[in-house]
N, C-alpha and C positions, 0 to 999 in steps of 0.2 A: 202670436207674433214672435218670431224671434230673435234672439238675444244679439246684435253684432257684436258689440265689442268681444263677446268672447271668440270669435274664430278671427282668423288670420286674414289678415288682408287681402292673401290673394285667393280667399275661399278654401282655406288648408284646413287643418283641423286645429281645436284653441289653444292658446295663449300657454296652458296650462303643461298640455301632452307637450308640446314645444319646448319647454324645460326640461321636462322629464326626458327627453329623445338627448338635449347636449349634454346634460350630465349622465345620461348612463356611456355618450360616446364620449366624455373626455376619464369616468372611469377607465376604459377601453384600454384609452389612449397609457393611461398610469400605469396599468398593470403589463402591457408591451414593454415599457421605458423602461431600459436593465435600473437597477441598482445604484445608488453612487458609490462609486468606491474610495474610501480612506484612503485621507490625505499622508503621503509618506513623511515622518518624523524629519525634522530637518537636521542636520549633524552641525553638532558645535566645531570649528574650527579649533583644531591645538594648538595653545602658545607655542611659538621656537623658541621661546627664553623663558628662564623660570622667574618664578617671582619670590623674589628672597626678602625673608623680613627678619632685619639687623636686632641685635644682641647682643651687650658689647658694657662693661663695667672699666673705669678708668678709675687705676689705684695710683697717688703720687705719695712716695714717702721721700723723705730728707733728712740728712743730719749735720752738724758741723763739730766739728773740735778744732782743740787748741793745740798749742806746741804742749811739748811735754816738758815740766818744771822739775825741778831736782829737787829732792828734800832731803835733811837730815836723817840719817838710821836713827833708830829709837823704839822701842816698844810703843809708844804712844803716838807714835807718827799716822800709825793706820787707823786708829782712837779718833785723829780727828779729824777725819774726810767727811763727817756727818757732818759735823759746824760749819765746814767750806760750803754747804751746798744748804743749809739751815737758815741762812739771812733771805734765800729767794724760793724757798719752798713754800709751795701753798699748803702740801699736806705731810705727814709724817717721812722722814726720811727714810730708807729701808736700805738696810747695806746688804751686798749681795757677793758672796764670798766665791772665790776661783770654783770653777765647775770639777768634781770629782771624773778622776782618770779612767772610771770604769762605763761612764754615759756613752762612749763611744764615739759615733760621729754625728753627734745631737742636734738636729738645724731645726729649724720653724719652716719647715717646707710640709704640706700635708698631704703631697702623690706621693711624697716619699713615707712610708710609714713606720718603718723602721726609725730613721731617724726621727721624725716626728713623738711616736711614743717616746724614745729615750728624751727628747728636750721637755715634754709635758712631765716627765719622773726628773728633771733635774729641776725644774723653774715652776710646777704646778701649783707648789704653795704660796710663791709670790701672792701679791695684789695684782690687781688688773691694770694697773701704772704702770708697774713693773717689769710685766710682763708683757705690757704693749711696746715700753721703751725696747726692752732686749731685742723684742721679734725686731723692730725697723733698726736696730743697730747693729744688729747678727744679718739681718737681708742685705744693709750696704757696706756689712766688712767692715764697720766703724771701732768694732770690738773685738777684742778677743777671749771671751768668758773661759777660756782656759788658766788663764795666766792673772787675768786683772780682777781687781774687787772694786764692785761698782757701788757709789751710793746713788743712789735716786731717787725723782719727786718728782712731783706737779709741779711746772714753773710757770705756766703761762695757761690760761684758757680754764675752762670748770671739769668734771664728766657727766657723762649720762647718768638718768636714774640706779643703772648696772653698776656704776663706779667706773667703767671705761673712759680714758678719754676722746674727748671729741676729734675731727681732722685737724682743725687748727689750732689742738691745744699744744704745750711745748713740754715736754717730759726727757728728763735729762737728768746731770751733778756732774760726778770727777768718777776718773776711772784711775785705777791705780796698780803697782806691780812693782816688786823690788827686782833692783838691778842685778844679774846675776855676777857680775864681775867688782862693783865694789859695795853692793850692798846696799844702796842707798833707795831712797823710795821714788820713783817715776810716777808724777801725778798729770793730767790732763782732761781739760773740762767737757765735754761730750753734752749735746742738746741733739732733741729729732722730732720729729712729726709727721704728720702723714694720715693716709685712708683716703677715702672719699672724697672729693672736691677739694678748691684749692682758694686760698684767700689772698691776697697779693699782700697785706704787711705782716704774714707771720714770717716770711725770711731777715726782714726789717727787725724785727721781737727775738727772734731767735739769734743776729747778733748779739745785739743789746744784751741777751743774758750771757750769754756764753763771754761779753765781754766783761761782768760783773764776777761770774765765777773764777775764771783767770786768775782779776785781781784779787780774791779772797784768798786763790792760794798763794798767792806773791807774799799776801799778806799775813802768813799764817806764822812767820816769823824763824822758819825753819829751810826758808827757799835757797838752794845755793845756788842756782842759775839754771838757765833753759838748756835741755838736752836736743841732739836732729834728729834722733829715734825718740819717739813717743810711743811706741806700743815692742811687744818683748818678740824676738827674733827666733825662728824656731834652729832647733842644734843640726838640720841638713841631715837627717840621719842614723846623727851618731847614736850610738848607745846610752840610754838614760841613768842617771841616778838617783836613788831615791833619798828624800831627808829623810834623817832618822829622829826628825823633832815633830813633824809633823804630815811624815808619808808621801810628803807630793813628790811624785815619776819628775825631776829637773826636763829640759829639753836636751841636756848631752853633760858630756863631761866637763866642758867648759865651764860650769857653772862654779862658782867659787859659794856661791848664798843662794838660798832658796828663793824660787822668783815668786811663792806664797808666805810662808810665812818671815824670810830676811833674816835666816840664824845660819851662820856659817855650814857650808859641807861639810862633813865628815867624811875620809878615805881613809878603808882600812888599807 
């Protein structure tokens, strides 16, 4: 008897061969059928505008001073610019005497390098007070390390581990210079600060001391009254002289007294 189920419905041949016949034609069909071909990479679109990422450090420095007080001549006049600035120092005073004639054109600028080495060989053995006041007092023309003897300290704020002061510490005293026409001693109070960020009462503090120093030297017992030049005028010029007490190049002939050490010219 034989098997139905196994042949085809309509009397074909079985079930089995029936498979075997689509898949060897849809083989067939696979190997006719090209290829597919790879998808073309898509192109990234170019920005028209660039994209710029900002870089940018904000330096505020500041200083103030006083009018310029008149003191008595005296050998011990310049003796006591430390004590003037001694009742509001935190740390040891350090007096800092007129810069020698041969530094050149000495600035705390560092693309300039020239100038730069010369101010590191005139100021490098300061303290780092010291040398932080001169820089922000030589950047705003507050000084003139030529001519003036500065003492100075920590007035206001601490320093870092380094001994640096911080931005809103106050580092300052008096700056001083003998007048070249009668000799007498030109003193005025100088305070600054600055670097990095900004605090809104250290301008408030930085009165306040600059108005204490003032009166130390009003009150130093030697004051003869305020002068309208507080800082020494250079001679336009003219041909320098040198003292013979203590070598300092004058700024011109005019000078009657040495504007470092305050001992009369000598003209032969």
């Amino acid at each position: 008897m034989p098997i139905e189920f196994l042949r085809r419905r309509n009397g074909g041949a079985p079930a089995s061969a029936e498979k075997s016949d689509k898949s060897d034609k849809s083989a067939g069909q696979d190997a006719a059928r090209p290829a597919p071909q790879p998808r073309p990479a898509s192109r990234v679109p170019m920005p028209e505008e660039v994209a710029a990422q900002d870089h940018q450090i904000r330096l505020s420095y500041a200083a103030k001073s006083s009018e310029g007080i008149r003191l008595g001549s005296g050998p011990e006049a310049m003796a006591e610019l430390a004590g003037m600035v001694g009742s509001v120092a935190l740390t040891p005073v350090e007096v800092v005497p007129p810069r020698e004639m041969d530094t050149g054109q000495a600035a705390p600028a560092i693309v300039r390098t020239a100038e730069a080495r010369a101010w590191l060989a005139a100021h490098g053995e300061h303290s780092p007070i010291t040398r932080h006041a001169l820089f922000v007092l030589e950047t705003l023309d507050a000084i003139d390390p030529a001519y003036e003897t500065f003492a100075c300290a920590l007035l206001e704020g601490s320093p870092d581990p380094a001994g640096y002061p911080d931005f809103s510490a106050i580092v300052g005293g008096v700056a001083a210079h003998w007048d070249e026409s009668t000799g007498d001693l030109i003193v005025r109070a100088l305070v600054a600060w600055g670097g990095r960020g900004t605090r809104g009462d250290t301008d408030r503090d930085a009165t306040r001391i600059l108005s204490t120093l003032f009166r130390n030297v009003l009150e130093s017992g030697r004051a003869l009254g305020l002068v309208d030049i507080g800082r020494p005028v250079g001679g336009g010029g003219m041909a320098a002289v040198t003292c013979p007490h203590c070598g300092f190049s004058s700024a011109g002939q005019r000078a009657l007294y040495c504007p470092k050490c305050g001992m009369r010219m000598v003209r032969g």
